[in-house]
C-alpha positions in Angstrom: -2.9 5.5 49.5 -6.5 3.3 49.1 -4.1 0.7 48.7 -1.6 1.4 51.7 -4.5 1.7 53.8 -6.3 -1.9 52.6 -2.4 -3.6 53.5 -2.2 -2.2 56.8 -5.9 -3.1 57.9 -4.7 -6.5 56.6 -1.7 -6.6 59.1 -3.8 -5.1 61.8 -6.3 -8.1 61.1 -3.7 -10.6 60.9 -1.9 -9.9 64.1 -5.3 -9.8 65.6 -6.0 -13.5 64.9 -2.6 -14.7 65.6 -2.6 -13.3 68.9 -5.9 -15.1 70.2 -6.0 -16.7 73.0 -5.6 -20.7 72.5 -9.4 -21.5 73.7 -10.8 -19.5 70.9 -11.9 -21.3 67.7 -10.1 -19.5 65.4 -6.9 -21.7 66.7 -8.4 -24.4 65.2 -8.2 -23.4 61.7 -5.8 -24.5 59.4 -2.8 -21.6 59.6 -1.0 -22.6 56.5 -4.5 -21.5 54.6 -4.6 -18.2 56.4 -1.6 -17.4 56.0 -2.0 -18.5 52.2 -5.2 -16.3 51.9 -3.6 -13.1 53.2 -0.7 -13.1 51.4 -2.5 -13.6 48.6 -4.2 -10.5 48.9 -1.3 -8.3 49.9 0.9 -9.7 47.2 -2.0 -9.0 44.4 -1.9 -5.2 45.9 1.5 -4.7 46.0 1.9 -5.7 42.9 -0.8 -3.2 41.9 1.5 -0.8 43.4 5.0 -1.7 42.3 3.1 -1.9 38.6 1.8 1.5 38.9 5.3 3.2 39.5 6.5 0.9 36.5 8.4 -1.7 38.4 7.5 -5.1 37.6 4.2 -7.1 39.4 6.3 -10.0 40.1 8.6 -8.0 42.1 5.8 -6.2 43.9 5.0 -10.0 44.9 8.7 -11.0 45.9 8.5 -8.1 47.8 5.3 -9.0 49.4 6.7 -12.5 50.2 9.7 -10.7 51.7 7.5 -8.9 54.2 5.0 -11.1 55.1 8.1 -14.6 55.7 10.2 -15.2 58.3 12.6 -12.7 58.4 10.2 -9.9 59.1 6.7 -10.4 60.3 7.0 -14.6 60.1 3.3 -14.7 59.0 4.7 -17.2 55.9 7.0 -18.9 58.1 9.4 -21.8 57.1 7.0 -24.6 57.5 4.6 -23.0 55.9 6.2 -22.4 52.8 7.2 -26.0 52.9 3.0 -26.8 53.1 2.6 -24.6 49.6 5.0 -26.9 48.0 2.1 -28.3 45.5 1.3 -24.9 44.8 5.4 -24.5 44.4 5.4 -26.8 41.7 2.0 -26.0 40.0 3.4 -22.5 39.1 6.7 -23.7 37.9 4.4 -26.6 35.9 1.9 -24.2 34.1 5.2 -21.5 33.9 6.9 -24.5 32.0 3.9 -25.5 29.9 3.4 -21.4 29.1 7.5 -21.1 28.2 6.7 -24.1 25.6 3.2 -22.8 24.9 5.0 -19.3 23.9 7.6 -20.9 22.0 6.7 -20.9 18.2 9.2 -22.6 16.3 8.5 -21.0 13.0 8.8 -17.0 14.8 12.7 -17.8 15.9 13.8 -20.5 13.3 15.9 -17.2 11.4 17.4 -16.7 14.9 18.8 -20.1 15.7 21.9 -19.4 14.8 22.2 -16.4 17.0 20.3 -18.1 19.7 22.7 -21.1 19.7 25.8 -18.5 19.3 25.0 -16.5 22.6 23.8 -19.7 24.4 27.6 -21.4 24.0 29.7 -17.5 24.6 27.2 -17.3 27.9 28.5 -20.8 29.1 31.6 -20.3 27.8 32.5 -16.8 29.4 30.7 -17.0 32.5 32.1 -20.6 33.7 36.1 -19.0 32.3 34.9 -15.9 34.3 33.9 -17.7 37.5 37.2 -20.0 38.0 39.4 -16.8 37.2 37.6 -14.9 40.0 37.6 -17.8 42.3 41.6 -18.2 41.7 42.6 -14.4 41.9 40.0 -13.9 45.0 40.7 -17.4 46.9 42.7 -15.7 49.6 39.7 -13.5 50.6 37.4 -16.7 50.4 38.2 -18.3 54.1 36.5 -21.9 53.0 39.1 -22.7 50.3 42.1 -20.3 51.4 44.4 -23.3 52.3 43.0 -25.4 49.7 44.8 -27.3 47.1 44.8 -26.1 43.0 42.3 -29.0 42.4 39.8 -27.8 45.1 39.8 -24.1 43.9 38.8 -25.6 40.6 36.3 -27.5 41.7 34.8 -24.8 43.4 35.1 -22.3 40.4 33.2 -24.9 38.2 30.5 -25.1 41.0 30.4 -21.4 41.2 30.2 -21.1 37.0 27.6 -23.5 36.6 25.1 -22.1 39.0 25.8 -19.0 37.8 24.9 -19.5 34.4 20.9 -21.4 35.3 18.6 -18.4 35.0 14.7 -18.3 35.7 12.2 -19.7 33.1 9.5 -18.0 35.9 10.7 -15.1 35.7 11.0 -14.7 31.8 7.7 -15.7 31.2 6.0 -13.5 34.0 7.5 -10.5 32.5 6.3 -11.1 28.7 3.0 -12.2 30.1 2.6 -8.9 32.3 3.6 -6.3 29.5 2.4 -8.4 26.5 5.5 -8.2 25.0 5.5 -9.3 21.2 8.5 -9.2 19.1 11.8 -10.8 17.6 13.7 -9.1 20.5 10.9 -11.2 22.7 11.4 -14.3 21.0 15.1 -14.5 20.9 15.1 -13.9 24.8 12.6 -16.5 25.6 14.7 -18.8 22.7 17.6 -18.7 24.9 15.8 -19.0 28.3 14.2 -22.9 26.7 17.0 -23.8 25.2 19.8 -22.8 28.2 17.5 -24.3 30.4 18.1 -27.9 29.5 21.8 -27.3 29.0 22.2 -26.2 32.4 21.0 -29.3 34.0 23.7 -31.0 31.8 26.7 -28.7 32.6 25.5 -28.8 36.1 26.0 -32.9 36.4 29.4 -32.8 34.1 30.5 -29.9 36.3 29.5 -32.4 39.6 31.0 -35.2 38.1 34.8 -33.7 37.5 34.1 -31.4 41.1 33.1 -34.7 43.5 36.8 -36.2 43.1 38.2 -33.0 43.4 37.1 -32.2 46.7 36.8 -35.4 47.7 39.9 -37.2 47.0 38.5 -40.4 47.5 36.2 -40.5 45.2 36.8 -41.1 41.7 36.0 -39.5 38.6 32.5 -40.9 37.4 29.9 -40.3 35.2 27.3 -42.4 35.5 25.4 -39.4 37.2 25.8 -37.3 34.1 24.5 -40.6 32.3 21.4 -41.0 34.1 20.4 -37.2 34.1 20.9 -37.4 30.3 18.8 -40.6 30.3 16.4 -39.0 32.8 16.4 -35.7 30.3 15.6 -37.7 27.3 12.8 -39.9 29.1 11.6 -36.5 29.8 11.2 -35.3 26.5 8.9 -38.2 25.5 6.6 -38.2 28.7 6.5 -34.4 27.6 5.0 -35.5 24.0 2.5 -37.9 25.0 1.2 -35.1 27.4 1.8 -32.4 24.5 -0.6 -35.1 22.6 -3.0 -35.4 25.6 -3.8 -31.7 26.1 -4.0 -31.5 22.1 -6.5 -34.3 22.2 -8.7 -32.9 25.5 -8.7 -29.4 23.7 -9.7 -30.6 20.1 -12.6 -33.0 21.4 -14.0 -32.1 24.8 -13.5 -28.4 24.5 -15.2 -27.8 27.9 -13.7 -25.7 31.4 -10.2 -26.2 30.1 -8.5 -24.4 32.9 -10.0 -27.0 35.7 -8.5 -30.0 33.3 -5.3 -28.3 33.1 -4.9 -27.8 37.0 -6.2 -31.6 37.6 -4.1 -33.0 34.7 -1.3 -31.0 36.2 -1.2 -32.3 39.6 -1.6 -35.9 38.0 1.9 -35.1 36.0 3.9 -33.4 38.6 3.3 -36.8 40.6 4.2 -38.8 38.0 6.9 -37.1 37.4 8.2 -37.5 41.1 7.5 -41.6 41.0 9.4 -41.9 37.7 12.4 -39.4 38.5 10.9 -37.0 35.6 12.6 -33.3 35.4 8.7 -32.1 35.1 9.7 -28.6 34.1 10.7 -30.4 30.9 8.0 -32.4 30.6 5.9 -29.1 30.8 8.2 -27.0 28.0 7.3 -30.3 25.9 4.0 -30.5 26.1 3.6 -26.7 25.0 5.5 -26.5 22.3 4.0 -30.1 21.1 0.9 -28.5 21.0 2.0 -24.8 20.0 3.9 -25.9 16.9 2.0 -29.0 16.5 -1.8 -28.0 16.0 -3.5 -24.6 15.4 -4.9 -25.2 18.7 -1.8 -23.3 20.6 -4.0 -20.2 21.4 -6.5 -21.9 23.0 -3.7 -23.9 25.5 -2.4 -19.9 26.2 -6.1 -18.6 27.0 -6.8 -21.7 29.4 -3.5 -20.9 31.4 -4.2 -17.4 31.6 -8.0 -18.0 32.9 -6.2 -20.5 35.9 -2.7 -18.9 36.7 -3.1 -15.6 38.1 -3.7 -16.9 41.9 -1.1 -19.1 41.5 1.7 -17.2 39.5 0.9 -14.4 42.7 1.5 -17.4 45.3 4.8 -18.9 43.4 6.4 -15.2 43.5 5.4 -14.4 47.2 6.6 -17.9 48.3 9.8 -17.4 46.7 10.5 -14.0 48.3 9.3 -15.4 52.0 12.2 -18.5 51.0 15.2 -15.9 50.2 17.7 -16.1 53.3 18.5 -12.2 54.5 20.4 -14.0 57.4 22.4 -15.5 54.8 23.0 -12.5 52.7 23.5 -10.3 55.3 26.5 -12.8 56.6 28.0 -12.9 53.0 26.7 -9.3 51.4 30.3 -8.7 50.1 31.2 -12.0 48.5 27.7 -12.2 47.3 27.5 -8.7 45.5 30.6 -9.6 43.6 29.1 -12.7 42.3 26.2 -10.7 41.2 28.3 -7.8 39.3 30.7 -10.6 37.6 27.5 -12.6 36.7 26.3 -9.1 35.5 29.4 -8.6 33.6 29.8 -12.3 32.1 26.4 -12.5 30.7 26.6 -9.3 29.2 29.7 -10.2 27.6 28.9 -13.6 26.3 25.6 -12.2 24.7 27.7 -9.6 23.2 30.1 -11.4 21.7 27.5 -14.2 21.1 24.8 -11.8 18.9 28.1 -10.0 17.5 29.8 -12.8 15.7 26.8 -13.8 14.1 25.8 -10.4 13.3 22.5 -9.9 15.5 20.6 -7.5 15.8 21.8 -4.3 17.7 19.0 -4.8 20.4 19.9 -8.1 20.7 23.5 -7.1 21.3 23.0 -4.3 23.8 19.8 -5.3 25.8 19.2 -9.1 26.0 21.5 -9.5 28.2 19.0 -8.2 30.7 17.0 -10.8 30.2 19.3 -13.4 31.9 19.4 -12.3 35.1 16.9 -13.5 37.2 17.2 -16.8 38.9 14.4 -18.8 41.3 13.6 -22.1 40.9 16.4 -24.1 39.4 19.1 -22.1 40.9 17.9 -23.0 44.2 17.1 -27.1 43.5 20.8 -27.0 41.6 22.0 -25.4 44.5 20.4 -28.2 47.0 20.8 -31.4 44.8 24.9 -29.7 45.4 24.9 -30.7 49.0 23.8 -33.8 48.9 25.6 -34.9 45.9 29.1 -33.4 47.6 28.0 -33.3 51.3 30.8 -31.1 53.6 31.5 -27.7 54.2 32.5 -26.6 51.0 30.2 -27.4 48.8 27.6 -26.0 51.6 29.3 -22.7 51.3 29.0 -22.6 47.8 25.1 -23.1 48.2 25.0 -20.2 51.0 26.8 -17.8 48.9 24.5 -18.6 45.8 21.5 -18.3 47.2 22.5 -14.7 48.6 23.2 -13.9 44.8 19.8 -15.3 44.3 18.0 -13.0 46.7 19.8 -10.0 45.0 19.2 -11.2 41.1 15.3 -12.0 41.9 14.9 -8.5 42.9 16.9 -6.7 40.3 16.1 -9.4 37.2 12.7 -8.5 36.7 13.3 -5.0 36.8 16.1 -4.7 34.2 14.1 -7.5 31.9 11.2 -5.1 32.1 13.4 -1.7 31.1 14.8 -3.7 28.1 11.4 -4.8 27.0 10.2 -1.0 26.7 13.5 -0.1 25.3 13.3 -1.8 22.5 9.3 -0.9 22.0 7.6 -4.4 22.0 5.9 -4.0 25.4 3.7 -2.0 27.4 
């Protein structure tokens, strides 16, 4: 109630300022940082509250983001979201560098067999489940109804490989809020570093066969599927040499370690975005560089966790203020189906995946719920997919997948959460 109470004087306040008149002072401040500021606060305390009746924080702060964007009270509105972009991709950077940071090669190297097993039955089922749906369910789909064969498989590919990206953020919020420890832990994040870079591949060889497809004019290429491989493995190196960087700041200077990684972050993500980097890579790199590299991993983990809290709150609440309910309430039905067959298809490709290489029965029945959340890369997939196949189709594909987003990014955290205590390796 101390906590209902503290929100509500907050909204009060807020509407109060936003409603001065425009000779007063206060018009002059900067409203992208007031807006920043409050939400801060009000997502920290919802997440207090969402924690306390064992939901996840990060949901409390989607659900702050939610409240506080433009489909409710329109203190975050759509240009200012687009102002936090820096903070955007600082969250997703020190996320990427804690999913690499987390990943210790010699805790999981029994499980790479199973890891590599469910990785290829996920793909496999979910794009086969996808391009079934989409043919058996094309007549209630009024953008491809009159559509050739050719199109409807385009647009099944699409469908599958958007559907199969899942959130690094997310994964890592969750094992950092209830400290989970465990083989059960360290198979799921396993799968979420490995899939990750997959899915940018299947994504360009799934744009590559799609573009002619939909576009009869064009013709099969795939020099874009050549230059994100190229761009991929350019990544991986710039990722080393900042791996070696960190390593080399922590083992010699050894002084406010948090404020270097913030600074050397910003200096990376730019980089990154002059040399056409895929910086979430570069970030997974540079952690597990150091993590399985040096004895100095720990440290790189403490320094994160000193600097990330603020920012980790921001990331969530901006994402919740950027989920569409116009857009989901347009397409609720088509986008709940996605949602359940996504369900369904990632349940049964970890299945059979952990099954046929006889994995452990928590692997089999619960990691599944660890793949369900999508943010970040969902939603740039789902961009970069307009502009490489501009039209109508391709931008109803995008509509309907981020409605599916809005409903995973609520529901993901929660079910990763209940499979963590299941299996007893978390709080």
């Amino acid at each position: 109630m101390r906590i209902i109470f503290i929100i509500l004087v907050l909204l009060l306040l807020m509407a109060a300022i936003t409603r001065i008149g425009p000779g007063e002072s206060i018009q002059q401040m900067p409203m992208s940082m007031l807006a920043l500021g409050f939400t801060l606060i009000v997502a920290y305390l919802i997440g207090k509250m969402t924690s306390a009746i064992k939901v996840p924080k990060i949901t409390g702060y989607i659900l702050a983001g939610i409240l506080t964007g433009p489909y409710i009270i329109n203190l975050l509105s759509k240009s200012t979201v687009q102002n936090l972009q820096l903070i955007d991709n600082m969250a997703l950077s020190l996320i990427a560098l804690t999913a690499g940071g987390e990943f210790r090669y010699r805790a999981i190297r029994k499980q790479f067999k199973t890891i590599g097993s469910v990785i290829f039955w996920q793909i496999l089922i979910v794009m086969l489940g996808f391009i079934i749906f989409i043919f058996l369910y094309k007549s209630n789909i009024p953008f491809i109804q009159d559509k050739p064969l050719g199109v409807v498989l385009a647009v099944g590919l699409l469908f599958g490989a958007l559907s199969i990206a899942k959130s690094p953020a997310t994964t890592i919020a969750i094992i950092s809020e209830t400290k989970a420890k465990g083989k059960f832990t360290d198979f799921v994040l396993g799968v979420t570093v490995f899939k990750d870079v997959i899915v940018v591949l299947i994504f360009s060889l799934a744009l590559s066969i799609a573009k002619p497809l939909i576009i009869p004019e064009t013709h099969l290429q795939f020099s874009y599927f050549v230059s994100v491989l190229l761009e991929i493995m350019l990544s991986i190196l710039v990722g080393v040499a900042t791996g070696a960087l960190i390593l080399i700041y922590l083992k010699y200077v050894k002084e406010q370690e948090a404020l270097f990684l913030l600074g050397f972050i910003i200096f990376i993500i730019e980089l990154s975005k002059f040399i056409h980097l895929e910086v979430i890579l570069v970030f997974m790199v540079a952690g597990f560089f150091v993590q399985n590299f040096s004895k100095l991993g720990h440290y790189l983990i403490d320094a994160i966790e000193d600097s990330a809290l603020p920012i980790f709150v921001v990331f969530f609440a901006i994402a919740g203020a950027s989920l569409n309910f116009n857009i989901l309430m347009q397409n609720w039905l088509l986008a709940v189906l996605i949602v359940l067959l996504r369900l369904l298809t990632t349940y049964s490709g970890t299945y059979v995946g952990a099954q046929l290489t006889s994995g452990d029965k928590n692997i089999k029945n619960y990691s599944w719920m660890g793949f369900i959340g999508q943010a970040g890369l969902s939603l740039g997939l789902s961009v970069l997919l307009v502009k490489k196949i501009p039209g109508p189709i391709t931008k109803n594909i995008a509509t309907l997948i981020i409605a599916s987003i809005a409903i995973n990014q609520i529901i993901g955290p929660i079910l990763f959460r209940y499979s963590i205590t299941r299996v007893g390796e978390g709080k």
